[in-house]
Each structure stands twice: as C-alpha cells, then as structure tokens.
C-alpha positions as CSV (number, residue, x, y, z in Angstrom):
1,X,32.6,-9.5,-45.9
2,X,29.0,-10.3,-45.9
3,X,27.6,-11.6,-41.9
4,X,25.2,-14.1,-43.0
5,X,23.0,-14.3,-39.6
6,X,19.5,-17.2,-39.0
7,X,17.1,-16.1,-36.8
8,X,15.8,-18.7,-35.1
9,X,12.5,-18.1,-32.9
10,X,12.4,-18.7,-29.6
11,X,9.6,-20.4,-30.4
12,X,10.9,-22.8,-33.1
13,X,13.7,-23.2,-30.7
14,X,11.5,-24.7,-28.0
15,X,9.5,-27.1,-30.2
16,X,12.5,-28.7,-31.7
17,X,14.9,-28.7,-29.0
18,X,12.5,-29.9,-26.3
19,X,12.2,-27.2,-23.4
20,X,13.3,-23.2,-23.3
21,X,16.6,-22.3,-21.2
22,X,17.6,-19.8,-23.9
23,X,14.9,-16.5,-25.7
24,X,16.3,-15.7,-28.0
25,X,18.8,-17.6,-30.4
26,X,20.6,-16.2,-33.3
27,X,23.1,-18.6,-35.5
28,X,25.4,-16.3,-37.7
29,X,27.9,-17.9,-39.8
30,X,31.1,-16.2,-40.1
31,X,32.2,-16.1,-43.7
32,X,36.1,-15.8,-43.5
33,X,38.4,-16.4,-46.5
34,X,41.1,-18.7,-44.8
35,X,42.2,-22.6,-44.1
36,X,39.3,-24.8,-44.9
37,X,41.0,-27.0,-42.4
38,X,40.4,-24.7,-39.4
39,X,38.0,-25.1,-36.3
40,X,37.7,-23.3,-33.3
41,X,39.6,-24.1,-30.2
42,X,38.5,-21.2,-27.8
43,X,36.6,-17.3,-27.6
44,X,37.5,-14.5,-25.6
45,X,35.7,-14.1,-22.3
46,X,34.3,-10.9,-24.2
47,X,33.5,-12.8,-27.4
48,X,35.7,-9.9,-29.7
49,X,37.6,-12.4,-31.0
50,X,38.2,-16.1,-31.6
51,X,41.4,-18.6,-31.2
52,X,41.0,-21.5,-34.2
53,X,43.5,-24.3,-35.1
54,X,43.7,-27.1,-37.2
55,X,42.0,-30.3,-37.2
56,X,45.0,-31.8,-36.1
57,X,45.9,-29.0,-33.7
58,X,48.6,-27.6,-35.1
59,X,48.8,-23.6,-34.6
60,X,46.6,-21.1,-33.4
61,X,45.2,-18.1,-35.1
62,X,43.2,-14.9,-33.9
63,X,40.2,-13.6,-35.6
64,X,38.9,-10.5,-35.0
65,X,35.1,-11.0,-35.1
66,X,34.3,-7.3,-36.2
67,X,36.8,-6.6,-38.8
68,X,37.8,-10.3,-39.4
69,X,41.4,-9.3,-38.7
70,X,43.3,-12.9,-38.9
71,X,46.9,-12.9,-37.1
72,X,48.8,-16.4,-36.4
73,X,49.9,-16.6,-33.1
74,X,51.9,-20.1,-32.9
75,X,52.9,-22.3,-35.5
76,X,54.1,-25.0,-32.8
77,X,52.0,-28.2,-33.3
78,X,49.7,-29.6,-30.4
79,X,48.9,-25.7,-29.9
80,X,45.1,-26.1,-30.4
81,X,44.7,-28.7,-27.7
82,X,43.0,-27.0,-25.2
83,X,44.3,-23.1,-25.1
84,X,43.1,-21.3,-22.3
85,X,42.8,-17.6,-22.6
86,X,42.9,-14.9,-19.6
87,X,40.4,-13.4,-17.9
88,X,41.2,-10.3,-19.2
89,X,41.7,-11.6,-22.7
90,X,45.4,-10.1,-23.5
91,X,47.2,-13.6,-23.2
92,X,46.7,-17.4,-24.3
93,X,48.3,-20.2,-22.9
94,X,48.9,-23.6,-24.7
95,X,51.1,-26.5,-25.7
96,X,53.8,-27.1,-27.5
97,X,54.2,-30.8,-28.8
98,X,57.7,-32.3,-29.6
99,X,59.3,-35.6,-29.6
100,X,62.8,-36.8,-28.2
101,X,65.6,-39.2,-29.3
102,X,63.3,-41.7,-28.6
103,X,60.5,-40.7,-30.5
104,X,58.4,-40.0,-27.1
105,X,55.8,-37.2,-26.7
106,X,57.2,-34.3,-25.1
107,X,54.6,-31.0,-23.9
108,X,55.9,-27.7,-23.0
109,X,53.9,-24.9,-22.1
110,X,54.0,-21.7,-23.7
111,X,52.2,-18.0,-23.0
112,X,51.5,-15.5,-26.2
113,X,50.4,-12.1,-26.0
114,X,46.4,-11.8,-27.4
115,X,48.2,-9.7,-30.7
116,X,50.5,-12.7,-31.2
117,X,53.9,-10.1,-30.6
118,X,55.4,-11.6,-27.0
119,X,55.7,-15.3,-26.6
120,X,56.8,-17.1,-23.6
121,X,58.0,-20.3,-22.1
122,X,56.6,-21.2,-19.1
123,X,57.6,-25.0,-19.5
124,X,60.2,-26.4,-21.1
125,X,59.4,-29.7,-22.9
126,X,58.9,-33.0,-20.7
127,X,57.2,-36.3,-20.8
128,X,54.6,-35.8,-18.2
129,X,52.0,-33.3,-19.3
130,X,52.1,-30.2,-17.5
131,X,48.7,-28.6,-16.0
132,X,48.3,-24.9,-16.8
133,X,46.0,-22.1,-16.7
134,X,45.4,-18.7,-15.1
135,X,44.7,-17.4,-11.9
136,X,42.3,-14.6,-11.5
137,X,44.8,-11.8,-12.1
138,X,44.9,-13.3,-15.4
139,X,48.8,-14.4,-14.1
140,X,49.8,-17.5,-16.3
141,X,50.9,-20.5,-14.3
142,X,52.1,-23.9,-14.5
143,X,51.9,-27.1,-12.6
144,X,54.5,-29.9,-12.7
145,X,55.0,-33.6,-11.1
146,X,58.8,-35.1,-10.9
147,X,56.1,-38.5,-10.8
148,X,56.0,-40.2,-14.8
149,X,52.6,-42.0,-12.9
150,X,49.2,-41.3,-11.3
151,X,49.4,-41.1,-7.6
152,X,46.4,-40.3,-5.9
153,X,47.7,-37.1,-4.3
154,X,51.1,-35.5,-5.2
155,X,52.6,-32.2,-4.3
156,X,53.3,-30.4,-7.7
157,X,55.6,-27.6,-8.5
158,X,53.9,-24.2,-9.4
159,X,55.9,-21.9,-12.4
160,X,54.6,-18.6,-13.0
161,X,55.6,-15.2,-14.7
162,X,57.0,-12.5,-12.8
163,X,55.6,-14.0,-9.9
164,X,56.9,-16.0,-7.0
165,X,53.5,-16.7,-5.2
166,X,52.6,-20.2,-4.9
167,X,48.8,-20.2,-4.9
168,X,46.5,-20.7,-7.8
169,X,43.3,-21.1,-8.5
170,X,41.4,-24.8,-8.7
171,X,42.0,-26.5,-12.1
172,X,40.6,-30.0,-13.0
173,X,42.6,-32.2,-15.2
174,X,43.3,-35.7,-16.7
175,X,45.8,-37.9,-15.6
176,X,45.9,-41.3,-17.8
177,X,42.5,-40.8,-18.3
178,X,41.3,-40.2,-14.8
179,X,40.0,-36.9,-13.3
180,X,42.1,-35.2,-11.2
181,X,42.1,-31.5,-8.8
182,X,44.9,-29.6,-8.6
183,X,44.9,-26.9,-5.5
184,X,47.4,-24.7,-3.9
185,X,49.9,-26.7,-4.9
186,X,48.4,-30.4,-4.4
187,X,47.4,-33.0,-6.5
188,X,44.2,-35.2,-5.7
189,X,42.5,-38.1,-7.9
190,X,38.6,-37.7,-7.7
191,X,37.2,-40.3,-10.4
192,X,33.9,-40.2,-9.2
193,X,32.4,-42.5,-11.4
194,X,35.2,-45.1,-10.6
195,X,38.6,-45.9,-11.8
196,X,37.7,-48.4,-14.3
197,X,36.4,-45.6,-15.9
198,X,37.8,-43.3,-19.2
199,X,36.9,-39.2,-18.3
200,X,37.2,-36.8,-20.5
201,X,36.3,-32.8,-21.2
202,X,36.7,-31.5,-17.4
203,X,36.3,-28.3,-16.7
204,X,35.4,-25.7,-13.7
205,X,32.1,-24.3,-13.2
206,X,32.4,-20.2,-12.9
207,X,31.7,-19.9,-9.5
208,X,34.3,-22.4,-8.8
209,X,32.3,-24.9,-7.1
210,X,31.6,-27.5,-9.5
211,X,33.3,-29.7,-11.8
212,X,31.9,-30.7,-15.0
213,X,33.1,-34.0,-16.5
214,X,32.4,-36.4,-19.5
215,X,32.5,-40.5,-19.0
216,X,33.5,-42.3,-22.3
217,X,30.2,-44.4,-23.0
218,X,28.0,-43.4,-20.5
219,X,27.6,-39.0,-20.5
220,X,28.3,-35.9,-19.1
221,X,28.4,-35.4,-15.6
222,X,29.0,-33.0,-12.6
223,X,29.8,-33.1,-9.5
224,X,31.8,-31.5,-6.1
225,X,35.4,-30.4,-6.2
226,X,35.6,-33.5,-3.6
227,X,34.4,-36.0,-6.1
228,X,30.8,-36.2,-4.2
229,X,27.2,-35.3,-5.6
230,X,27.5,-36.8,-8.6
231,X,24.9,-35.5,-10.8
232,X,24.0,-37.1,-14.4
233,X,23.6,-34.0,-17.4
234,X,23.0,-36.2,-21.0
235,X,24.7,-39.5,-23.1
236,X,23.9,-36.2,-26.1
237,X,26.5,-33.5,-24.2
238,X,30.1,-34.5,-26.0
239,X,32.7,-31.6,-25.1
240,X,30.5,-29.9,-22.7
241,X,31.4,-26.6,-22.1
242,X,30.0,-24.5,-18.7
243,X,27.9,-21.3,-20.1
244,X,27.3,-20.6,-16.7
245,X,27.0,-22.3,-12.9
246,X,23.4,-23.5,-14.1
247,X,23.9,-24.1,-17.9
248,X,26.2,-26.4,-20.0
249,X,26.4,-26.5,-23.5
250,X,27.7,-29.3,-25.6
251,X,27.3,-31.6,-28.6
252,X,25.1,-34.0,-30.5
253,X,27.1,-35.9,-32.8
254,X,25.7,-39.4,-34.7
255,X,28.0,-41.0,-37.4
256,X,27.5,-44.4,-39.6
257,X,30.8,-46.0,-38.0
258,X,32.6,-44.3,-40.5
259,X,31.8,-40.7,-41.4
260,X,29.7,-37.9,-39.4
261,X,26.0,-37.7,-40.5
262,X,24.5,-35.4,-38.1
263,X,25.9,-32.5,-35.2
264,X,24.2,-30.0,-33.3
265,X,24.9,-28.0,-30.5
266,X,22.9,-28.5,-27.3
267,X,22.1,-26.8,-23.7
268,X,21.1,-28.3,-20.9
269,X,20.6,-27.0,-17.0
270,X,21.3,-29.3,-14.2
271,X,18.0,-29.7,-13.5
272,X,17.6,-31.2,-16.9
273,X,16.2,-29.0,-18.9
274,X,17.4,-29.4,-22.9
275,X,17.4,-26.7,-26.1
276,X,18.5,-27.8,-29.2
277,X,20.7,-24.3,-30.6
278,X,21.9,-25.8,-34.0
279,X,20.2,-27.9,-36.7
280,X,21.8,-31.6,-36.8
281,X,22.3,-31.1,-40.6
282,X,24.7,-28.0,-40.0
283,X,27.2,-30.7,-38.8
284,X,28.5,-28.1,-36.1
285,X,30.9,-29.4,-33.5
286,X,33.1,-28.2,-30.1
287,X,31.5,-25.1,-28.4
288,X,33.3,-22.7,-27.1
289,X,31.3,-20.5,-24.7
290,X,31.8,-16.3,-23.9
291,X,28.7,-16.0,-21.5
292,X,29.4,-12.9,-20.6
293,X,28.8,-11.9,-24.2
294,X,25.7,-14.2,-24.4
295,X,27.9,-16.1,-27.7
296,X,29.1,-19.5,-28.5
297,X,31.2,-20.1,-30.4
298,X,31.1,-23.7,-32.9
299,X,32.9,-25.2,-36.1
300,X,32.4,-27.6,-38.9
301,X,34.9,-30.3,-39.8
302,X,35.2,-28.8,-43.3
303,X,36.5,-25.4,-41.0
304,X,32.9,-23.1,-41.7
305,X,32.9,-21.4,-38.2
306,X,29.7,-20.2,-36.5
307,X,28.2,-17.6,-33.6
308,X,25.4,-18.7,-32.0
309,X,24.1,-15.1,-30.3
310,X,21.6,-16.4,-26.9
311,X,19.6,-14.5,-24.4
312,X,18.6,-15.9,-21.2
C-alpha cells in the first residue's frame, strides 16, 4: 500500500490556524482498500492500531496501522458508539444494541480481546444504558442502576471480570442528556451549565482531575469533577477529545442546512490558545487522540481515514 503523508509547516500551521500549541504537524492519509462507509471510533493508547465502524455504528474492526492488517471484531450493531480501549491496548469494550417485544432499545455491554478471538458479556441487555470502562489495571467494568430515571445521586452496581473489587476509576457520563460522575460506586448529577441544558461528548482529563464537556448550542467546556470552575474552550470544538491535561482537540464542522461543506480538525489549550491541524476542505471529522504517540486519529464521511502525526 502506498502511505501518502502532507507535511504541513509549522509555520503554515500557525498562520492559518491562528496560534502554535503544536511544531510540527504531519497529515498522512491512510489508503486502505475496505468499506467506504467506515469512520473511526477510537486508537490505541499506542497509536499501532485503530478501532473503525460504520456510519451508523454497526461493528467494529481493527486496523493494523503498519501492515494494514484489517480483523472484525463485532458484528453486533450500536458497537461503534463510543468503544473504550484498555490502557494496555489488549481489550475493547463496547455496546451491543437490541430491541425487545416491545420494540424498546436495549444496551448490553460486551468485552473483545484487541485480536478479536475472546469475547465477553459483561452486561446482559437492559433498558437503562449501562456505564462502562476500565480501571487502571486495564480490568473492564460495568456500572448499573435498578432506576429507569435520573436521580441526582444513585448507588450503582459495579460488574467486573474475574474480579470482585468494588472500586473503579472516575468515569463521566450522560444521563437523558445531563452530565453525570460516577465514583466508587455512586452516582452524582453535575450539569454545570444548568439543567435546562443538552450536554454532550464528556470525557476525563488524563490526570483525572478535569472533566471536559460539550453544551448543545453554546461550546465546549471544562470544568471540576464537582461541577465547579467552569471554564469556556470554543462554539468550533464539536466531539472534543483530551490530547492531554492542557490540550483538547476537536472539530470544525459548517454545513448549508442540508449537506457538510467544510470540516477541520482543531486544538485548543485551556488558556485559549487555537491551531487549526486539517484543511476545512478535507471534510475530516471525530478525533480520536493517542498522545502518547503524538497521533490523532480522524475520518471522512465518505470512510477516507487519516493520521495527523504532532509534536509539542
């Protein structure tokens, strides 16, 4: 396969995207015989390979990035809604999407093995959506509520692998559209920005102290795990991704009301700082960030996938 890679200038970089957080930028597109359909739904933490699904979500596939190995790992639909990969890279968690008698949405949760050869359930099917992740022995877990509403605080019930513990590490979640904190066990609604309000795209900061949210119609924001020191990012920062506890990266999408017409993929530090690191005419879409290999990782909707390589 041929690796075409654009080397953009730090220079170049600066003048069009408004300020320098980033050297050195390098945009490789990765030119993969596959499903024109695809986009990418997560990266490894060391950026050797990369999770994509459909553009409905259904599936997930591995790529190799070096020998452009592709292995499906799930068929089961709603699987490319959010996967979460380990820490140490060998397992992916995601959902599996079914409906019941009554034609209501049911979400289990589901672990697979990095080569795609062990699968397994962690949660059955149910109607309230499960919260899941990883704690930092890479140890899948999964938290559940016996509630079918939104209480402010709620104890939840913790499921793990081969593991009887009931600690886990911090994870920030939606809850009929509001944010939510779920910690050792306990449910809390934050919603720092009020309740009237429609969050979405939370995620964790690395160092674990941070929470990093998106308000429908107004921006991305972040703020304390208690809800407190809000702190305004960008309107221009859709799906922000952490790249790390200083850095988010995100994207700058503009459409006619009816089709896309422009996309790029942004960075900005929390003391406002912005770098444009795509071109708005590449249409690319949905970072995924693997800092500690200085990559991120980007799609098209018509399923061309891209690197962007960065240096700090």
């Amino acid at each position: 396969m041929i690796r075409r890679i654009i080397f953009l200038s730090a220079f170049l970089t600066a003048i069009h995207g408004n300020g320098q957080i980033f050297k050195n930028v390098q945009l490789e597109r990765l030119d993969i015989a596959g499903n024109p359909d695809c986009k990418v739904a997560a990266i490894s933490p060391t950026g050797d390979f990369l999770v994509t699904t459909t553009q409905t979500n259904k599936g997930l596939q591995r790529i190799d990035i070096a020998s452009k190995k592709i292995t499906t790992l799930t068929d089961h639909a709603g699987a490319g809604f959010q996967p979460v990969i380990s820490g140490d890279g060998n397992k992916i968690v995601f959902r599996n999407t079914t409906f019941n008698e009554q034609r209501e949405r049911m979400t289990g949760i589901k672990a697979v093995s990095a080569d795609g050869k062990q699968q397994e359930t962690l949660q059955s099917p149910m109607r309230k959506m499960p919260i899941y992740g990883f704690d930092k022995k890479s140890v899948p877990f999964c938290l559940t509520s016996n509630t079918t509403e939104a209480p402010k605080t709620s104890t939840l019930k913790v499921t793990r692998i081969n593991s009887s513990t009931q600690e886990h590490t911090p994870v920030v979640y939606l809850d009929n559209l509001q944010l939510m904190i779920a910690q050792n066990g306990k449910a809390r609604q934050l919603s720092p920005n009020g309740t009237d309000e429609s969050y979405i795209w939370p995620s964790l900061s690395p160092d674990g102290t941070k929470i990093l949210y998106f308000v429908s119609g107004e921006g991305a924001y972040v703020c304390n795990l208690d809800g407190q020191d809000r702190h305004f990012i960008a309107y221009e920062c859709k799906a922000p991704q952490w790249y790390d506890d200083n850095t988010v990266i995100g994207m700058d999408d503009k459409d006619d009301g009816e089709q896309l017409i422009s996309s790029c993929i942004v960075a900005y530090t929390l003391d406002g700082q912005r770098q444009r690191l795509t071109d708005p005419a590449s249409l690319t879409m949905y970072p995924q960030c693997a800092p500690k290999a200085g990559i991120v990782a980007c799609s098209t909707s018509g399923g061309q996938l891209y690197l962007i390589h960065l240096t700090k």
